[in-house]
DSSP file (Angstrom, degrees, kcal/mol; ACC not computed):
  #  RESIDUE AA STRUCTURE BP1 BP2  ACC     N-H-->O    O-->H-N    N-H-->O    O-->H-N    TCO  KAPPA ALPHA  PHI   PSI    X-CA   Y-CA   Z-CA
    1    1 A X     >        0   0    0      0, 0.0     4,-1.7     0, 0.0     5,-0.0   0.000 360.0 360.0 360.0 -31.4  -19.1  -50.6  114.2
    2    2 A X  H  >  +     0   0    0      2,-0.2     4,-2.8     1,-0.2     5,-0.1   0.632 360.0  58.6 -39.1 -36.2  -19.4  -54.5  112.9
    3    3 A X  H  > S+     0   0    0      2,-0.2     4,-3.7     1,-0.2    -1,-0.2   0.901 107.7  46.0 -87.6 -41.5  -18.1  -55.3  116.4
    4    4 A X  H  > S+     0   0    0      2,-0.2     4,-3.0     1,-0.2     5,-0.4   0.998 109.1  47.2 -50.5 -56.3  -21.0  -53.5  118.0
    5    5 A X  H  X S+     0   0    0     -4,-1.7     4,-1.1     1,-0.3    -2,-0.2   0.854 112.7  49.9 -69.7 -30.3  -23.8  -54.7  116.2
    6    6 A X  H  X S+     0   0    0     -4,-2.8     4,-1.1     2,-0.2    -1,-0.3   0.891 116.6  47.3 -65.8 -34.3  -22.4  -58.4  116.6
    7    7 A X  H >X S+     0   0    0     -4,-3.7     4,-1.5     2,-0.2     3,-0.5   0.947 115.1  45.5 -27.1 -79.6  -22.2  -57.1  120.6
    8    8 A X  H 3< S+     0   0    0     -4,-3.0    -1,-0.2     1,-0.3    -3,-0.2   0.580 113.8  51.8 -29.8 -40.5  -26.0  -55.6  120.4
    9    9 A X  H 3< S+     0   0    0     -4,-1.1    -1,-0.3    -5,-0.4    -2,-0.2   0.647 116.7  30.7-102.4 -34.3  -27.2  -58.6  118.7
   10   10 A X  H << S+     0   0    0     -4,-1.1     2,-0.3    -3,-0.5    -2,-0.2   0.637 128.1  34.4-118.6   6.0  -26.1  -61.5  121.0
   11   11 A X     <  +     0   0    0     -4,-1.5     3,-0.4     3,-0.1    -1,-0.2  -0.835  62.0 161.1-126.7 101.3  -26.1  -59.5  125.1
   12   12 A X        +     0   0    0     -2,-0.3     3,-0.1    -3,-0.2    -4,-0.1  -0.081  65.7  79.1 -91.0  32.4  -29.1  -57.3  124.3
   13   13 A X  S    S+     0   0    0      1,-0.1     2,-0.7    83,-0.1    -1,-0.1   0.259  96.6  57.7 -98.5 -10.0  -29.1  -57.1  128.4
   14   14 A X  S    S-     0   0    0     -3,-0.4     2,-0.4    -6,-0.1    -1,-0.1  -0.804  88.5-124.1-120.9 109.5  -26.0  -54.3  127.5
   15   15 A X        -     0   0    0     -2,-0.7     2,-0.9    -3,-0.1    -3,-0.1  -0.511  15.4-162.7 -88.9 152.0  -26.4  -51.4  125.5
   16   16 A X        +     0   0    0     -2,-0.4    25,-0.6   -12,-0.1     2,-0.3  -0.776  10.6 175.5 -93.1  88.1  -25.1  -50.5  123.3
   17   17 A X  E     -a   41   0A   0     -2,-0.9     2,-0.3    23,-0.1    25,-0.2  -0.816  14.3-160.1-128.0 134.0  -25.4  -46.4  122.2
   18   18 A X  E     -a   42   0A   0     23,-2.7    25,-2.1    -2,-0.3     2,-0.5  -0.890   6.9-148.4-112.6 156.9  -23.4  -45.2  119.2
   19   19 A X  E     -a   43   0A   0     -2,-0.3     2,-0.7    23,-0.2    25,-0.2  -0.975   5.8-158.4-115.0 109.2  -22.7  -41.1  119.0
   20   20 A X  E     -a   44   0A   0     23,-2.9    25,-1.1    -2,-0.5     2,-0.6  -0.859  17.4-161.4 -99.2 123.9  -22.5  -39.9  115.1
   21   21 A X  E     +a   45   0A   0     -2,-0.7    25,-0.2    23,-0.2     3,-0.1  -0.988  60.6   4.0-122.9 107.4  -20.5  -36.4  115.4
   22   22 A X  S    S+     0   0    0     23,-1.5     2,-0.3    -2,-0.6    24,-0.2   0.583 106.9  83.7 105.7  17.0  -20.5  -33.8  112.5
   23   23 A X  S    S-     0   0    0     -3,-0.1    -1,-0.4     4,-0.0    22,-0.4  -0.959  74.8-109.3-141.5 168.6  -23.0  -35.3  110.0
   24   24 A X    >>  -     0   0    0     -2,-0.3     4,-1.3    20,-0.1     3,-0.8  -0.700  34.5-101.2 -96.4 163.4  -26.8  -35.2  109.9
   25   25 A X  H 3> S+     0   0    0     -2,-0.3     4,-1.3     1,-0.2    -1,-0.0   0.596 124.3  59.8 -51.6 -17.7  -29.4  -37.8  110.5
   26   26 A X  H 34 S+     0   0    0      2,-0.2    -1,-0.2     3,-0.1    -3,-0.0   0.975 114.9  32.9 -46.5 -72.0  -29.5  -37.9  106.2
   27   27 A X  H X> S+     0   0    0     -3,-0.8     4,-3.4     1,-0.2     3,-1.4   0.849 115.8  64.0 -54.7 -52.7  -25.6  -38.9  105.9
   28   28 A X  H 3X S+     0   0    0     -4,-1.3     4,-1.3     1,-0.3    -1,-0.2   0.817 115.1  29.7 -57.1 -38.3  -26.0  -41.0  109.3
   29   29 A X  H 3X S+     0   0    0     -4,-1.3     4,-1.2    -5,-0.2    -1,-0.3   0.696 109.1  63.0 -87.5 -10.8  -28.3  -43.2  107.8
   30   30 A X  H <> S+     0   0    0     -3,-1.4     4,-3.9     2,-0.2     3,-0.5   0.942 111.5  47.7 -73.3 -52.0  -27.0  -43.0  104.3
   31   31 A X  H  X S+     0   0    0     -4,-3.4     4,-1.1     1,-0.3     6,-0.2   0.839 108.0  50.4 -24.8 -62.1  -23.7  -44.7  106.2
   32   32 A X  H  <>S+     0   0    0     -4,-1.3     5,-1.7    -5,-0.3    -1,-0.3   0.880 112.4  49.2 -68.8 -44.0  -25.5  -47.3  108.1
   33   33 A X  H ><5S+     0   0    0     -4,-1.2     3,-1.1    -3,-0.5    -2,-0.2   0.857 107.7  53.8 -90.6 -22.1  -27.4  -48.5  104.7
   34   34 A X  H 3<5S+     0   0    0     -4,-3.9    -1,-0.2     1,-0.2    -2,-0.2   0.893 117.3  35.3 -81.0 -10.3  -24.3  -48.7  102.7
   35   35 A X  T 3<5S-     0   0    0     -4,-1.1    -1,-0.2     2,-0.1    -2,-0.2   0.138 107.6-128.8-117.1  36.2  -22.6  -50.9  105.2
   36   36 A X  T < 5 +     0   0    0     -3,-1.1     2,-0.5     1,-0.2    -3,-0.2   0.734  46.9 169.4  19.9  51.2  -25.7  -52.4  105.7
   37   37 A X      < -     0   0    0     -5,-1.7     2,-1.2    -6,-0.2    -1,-0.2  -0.767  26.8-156.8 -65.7 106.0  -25.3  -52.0  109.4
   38   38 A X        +     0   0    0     -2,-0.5     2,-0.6    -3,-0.1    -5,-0.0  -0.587  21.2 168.5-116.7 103.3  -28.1  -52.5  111.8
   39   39 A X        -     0   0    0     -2,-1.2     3,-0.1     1,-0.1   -21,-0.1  -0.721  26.2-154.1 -87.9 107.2  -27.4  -50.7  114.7
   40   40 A X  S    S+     0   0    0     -2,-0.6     2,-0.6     1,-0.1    -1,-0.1   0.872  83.6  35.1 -45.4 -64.2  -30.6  -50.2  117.7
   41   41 A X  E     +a   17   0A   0    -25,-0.6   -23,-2.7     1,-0.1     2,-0.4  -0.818  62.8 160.8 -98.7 120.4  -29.2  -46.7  119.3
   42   42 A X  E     -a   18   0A   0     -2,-0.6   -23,-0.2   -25,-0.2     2,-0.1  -0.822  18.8-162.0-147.2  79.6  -27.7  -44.2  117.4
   43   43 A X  E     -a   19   0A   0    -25,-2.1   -23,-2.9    -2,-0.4     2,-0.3  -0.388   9.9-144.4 -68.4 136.6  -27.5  -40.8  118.7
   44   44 A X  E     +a   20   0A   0    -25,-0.2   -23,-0.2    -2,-0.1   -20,-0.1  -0.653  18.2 175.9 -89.1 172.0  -26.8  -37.5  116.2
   45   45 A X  E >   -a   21   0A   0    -25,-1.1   -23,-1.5   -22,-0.4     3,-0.7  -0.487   6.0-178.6-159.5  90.0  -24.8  -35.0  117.6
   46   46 A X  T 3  S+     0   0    0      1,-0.3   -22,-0.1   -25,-0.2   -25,-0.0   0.953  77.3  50.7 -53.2 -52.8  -24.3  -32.5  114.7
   47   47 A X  T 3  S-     0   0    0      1,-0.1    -1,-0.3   -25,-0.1   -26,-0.1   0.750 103.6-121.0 -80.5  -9.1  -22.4  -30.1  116.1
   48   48 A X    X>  +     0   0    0     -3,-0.7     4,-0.6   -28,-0.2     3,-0.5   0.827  63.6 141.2  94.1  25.9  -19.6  -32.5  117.6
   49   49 A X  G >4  +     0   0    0      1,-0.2     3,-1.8     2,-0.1     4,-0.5   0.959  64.0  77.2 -61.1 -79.7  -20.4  -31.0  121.8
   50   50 A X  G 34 S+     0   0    0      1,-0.3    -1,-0.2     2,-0.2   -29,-0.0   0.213  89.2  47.9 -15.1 -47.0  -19.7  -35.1  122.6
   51   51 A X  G X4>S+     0   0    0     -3,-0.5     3,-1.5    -2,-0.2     5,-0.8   0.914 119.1  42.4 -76.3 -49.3  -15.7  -34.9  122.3
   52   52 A X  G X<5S+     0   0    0     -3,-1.8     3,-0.9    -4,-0.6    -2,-0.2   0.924 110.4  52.1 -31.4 -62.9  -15.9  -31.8  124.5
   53   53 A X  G 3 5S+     0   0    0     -4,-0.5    -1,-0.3     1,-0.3    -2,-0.2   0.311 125.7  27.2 -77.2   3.9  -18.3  -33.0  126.9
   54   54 A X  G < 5S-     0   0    0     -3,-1.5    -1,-0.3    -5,-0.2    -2,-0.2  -0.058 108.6-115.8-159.6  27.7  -16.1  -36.4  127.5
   55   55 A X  T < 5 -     0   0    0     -3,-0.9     2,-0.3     1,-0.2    -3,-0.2   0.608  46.8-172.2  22.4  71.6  -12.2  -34.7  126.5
   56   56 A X      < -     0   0    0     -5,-0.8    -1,-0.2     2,-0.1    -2,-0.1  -0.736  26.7-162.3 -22.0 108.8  -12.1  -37.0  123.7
   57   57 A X        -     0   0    0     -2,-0.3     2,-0.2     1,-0.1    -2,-0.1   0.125  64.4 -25.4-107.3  34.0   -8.8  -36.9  122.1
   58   58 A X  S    S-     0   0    0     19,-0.0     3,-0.3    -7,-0.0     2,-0.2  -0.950  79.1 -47.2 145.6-176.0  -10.1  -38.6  118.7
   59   59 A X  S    S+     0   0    0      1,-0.3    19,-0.1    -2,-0.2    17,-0.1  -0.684 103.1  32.0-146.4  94.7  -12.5  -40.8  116.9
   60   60 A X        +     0   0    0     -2,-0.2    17,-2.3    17,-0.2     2,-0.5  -0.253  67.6 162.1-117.5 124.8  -13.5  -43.4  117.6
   61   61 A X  E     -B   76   0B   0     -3,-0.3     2,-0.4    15,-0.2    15,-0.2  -0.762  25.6-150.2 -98.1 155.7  -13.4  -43.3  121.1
   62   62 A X  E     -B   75   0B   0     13,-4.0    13,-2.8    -2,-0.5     2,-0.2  -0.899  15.5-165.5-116.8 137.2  -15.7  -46.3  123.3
   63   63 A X  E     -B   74   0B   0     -2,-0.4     2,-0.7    11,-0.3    11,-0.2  -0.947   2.6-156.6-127.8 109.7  -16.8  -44.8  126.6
   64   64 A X  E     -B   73   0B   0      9,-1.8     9,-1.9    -2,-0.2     2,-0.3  -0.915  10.0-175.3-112.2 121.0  -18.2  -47.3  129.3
   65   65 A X        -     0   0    0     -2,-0.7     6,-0.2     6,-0.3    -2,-0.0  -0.860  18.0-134.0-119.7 147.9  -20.5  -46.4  132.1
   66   66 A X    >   -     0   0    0      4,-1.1     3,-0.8    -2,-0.3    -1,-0.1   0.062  47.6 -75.5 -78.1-174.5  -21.7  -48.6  134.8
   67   67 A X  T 3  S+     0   0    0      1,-0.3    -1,-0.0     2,-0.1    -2,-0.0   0.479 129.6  58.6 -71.3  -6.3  -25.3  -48.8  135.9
   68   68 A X  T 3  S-     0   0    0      2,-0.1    -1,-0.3     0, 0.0     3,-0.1   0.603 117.2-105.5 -92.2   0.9  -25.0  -45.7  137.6
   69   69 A X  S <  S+     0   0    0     -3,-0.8     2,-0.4     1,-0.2    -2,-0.1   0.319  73.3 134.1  95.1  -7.3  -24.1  -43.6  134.7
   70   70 A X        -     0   0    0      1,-0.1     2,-2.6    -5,-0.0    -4,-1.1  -0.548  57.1-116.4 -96.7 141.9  -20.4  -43.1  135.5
   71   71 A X        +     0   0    0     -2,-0.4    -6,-0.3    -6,-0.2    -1,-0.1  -0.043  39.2 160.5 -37.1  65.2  -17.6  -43.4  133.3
   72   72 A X        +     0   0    0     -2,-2.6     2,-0.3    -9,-0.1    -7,-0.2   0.628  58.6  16.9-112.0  25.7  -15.4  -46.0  134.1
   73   73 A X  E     -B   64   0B   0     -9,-1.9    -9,-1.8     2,-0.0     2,-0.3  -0.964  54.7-159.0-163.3 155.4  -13.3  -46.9  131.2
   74   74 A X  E     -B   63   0B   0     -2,-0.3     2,-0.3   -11,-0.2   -11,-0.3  -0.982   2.0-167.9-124.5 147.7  -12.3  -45.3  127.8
   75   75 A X  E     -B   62   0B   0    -13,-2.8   -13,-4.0    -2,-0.3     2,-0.3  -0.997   4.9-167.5-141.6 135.9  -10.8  -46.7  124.3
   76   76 A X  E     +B   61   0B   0     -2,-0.3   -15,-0.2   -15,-0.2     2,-0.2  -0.964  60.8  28.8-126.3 130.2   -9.5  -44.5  121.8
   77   77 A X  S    S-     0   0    0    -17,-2.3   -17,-0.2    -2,-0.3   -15,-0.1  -0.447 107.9 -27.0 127.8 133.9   -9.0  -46.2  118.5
   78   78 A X        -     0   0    0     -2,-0.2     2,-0.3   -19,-0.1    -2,-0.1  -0.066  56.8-130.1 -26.7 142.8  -10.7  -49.0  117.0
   79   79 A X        -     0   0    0    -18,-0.1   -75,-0.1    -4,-0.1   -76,-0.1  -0.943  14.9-164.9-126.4 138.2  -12.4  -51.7  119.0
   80   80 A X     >  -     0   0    0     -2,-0.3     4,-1.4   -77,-0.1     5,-0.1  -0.255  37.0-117.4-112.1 165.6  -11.7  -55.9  118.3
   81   81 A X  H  > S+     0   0    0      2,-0.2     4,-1.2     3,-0.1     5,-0.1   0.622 120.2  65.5 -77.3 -13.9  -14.4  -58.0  120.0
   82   82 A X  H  > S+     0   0    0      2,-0.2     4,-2.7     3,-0.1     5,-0.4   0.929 104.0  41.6 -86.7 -44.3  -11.6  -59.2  121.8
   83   83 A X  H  > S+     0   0    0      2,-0.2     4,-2.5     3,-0.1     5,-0.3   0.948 113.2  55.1 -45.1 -47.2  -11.0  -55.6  123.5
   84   84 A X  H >X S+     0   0    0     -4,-1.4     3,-3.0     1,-0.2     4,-1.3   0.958 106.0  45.6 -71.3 -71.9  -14.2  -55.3  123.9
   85   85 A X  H 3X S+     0   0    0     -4,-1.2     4,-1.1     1,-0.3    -1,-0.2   0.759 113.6  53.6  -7.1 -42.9  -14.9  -58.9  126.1
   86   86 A X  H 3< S+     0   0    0     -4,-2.7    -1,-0.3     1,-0.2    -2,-0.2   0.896 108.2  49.9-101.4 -11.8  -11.9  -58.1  128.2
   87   87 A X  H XX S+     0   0    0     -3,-3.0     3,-2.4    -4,-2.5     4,-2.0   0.954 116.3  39.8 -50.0 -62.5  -13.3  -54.5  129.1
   88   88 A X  H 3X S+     0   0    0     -4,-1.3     4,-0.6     1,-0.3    -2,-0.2   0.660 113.1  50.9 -67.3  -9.9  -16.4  -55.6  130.1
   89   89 A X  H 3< S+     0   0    0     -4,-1.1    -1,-0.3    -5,-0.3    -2,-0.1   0.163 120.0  40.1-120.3  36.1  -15.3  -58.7  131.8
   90   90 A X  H <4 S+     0   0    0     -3,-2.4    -2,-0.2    -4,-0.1    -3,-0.1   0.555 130.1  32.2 -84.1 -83.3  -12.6  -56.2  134.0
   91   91 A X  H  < S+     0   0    0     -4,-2.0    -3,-0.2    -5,-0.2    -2,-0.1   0.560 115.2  47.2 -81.9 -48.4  -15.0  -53.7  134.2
   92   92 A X  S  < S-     0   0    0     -4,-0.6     2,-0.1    -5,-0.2   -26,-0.0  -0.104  89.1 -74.8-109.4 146.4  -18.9  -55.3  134.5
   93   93 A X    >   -     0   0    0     -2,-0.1     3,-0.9     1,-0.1     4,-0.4  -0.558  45.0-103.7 -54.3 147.4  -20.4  -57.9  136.4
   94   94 A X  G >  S+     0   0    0      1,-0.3     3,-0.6     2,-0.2    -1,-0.1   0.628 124.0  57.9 -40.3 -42.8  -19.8  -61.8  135.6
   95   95 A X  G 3  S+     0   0    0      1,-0.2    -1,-0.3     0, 0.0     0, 0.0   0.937 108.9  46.9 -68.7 -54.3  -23.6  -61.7  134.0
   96   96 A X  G <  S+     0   0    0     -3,-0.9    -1,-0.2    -8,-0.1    -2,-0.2   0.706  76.8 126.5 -33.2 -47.6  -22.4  -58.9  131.5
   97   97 A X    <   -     0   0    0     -3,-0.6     2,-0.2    -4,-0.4    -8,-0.1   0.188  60.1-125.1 -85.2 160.3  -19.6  -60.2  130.5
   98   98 A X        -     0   0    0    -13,-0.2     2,-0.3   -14,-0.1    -1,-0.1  -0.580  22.1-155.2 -89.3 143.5  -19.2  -60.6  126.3
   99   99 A X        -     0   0    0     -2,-0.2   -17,-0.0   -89,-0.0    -1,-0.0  -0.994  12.8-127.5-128.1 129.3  -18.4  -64.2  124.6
  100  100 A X    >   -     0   0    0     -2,-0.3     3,-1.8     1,-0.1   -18,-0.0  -0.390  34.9-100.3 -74.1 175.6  -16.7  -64.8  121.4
  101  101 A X  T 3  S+     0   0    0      1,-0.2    -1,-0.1     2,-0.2     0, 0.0   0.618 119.8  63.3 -87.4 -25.7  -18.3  -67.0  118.8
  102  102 A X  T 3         0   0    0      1,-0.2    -1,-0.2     0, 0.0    -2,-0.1   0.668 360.0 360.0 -23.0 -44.7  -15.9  -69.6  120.0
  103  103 A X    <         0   0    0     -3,-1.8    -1,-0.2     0, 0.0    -2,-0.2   0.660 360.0 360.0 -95.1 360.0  -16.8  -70.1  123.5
């Protein structure tokens, strides 16, 4: 989640939407202030439909849709900033594309 919010916070042209499955908005936020996480979108989904609706075989999965809404990549497993950059600069237009604190 660390990897997001540094994501969110320097291409706010991409968003970024996180799905909390199986807790309420209480816990979700209790979460977020003890790892002092500030994350923009943050969807609940109490009852856990999400992993169903997208045959999820674990958590965490990353789901990437294009500008039309369709899926076109998945990562199941924790996500580096360096996975994420080389999705998004496979997947994404040139404009898109994520830069480490390096470049």
């Amino acid at each position: 989640m660390p990897v997001f919010e540094q994501a969110q916070a320097q291409y706010p042209d991409i968003a970024f939407v996180m799905v909390n499955q199986g807790e309420s908005a209480q816990q979700a936020r209790a979460f977020l202030e003890s790892e002092r996480l500030h994350l923009k979108d943050v969807l609940l989904d109490p009852a856990s439909q999400t992993m169903q609706a997208v045959a999820s075989r674990g958590l965490p999965t990353t789901l990437f849709f294009d500008e039309q809404g369709r899926l076109v990549d998945t990562h199941l497993g924790e996500l580096t900033m360096a996975s994420l950059k080389h999705t998004v600069s496979r997947r994404f237009a040139p404009a898109q594309q994520i830069k480490t604190d390096k470049e």
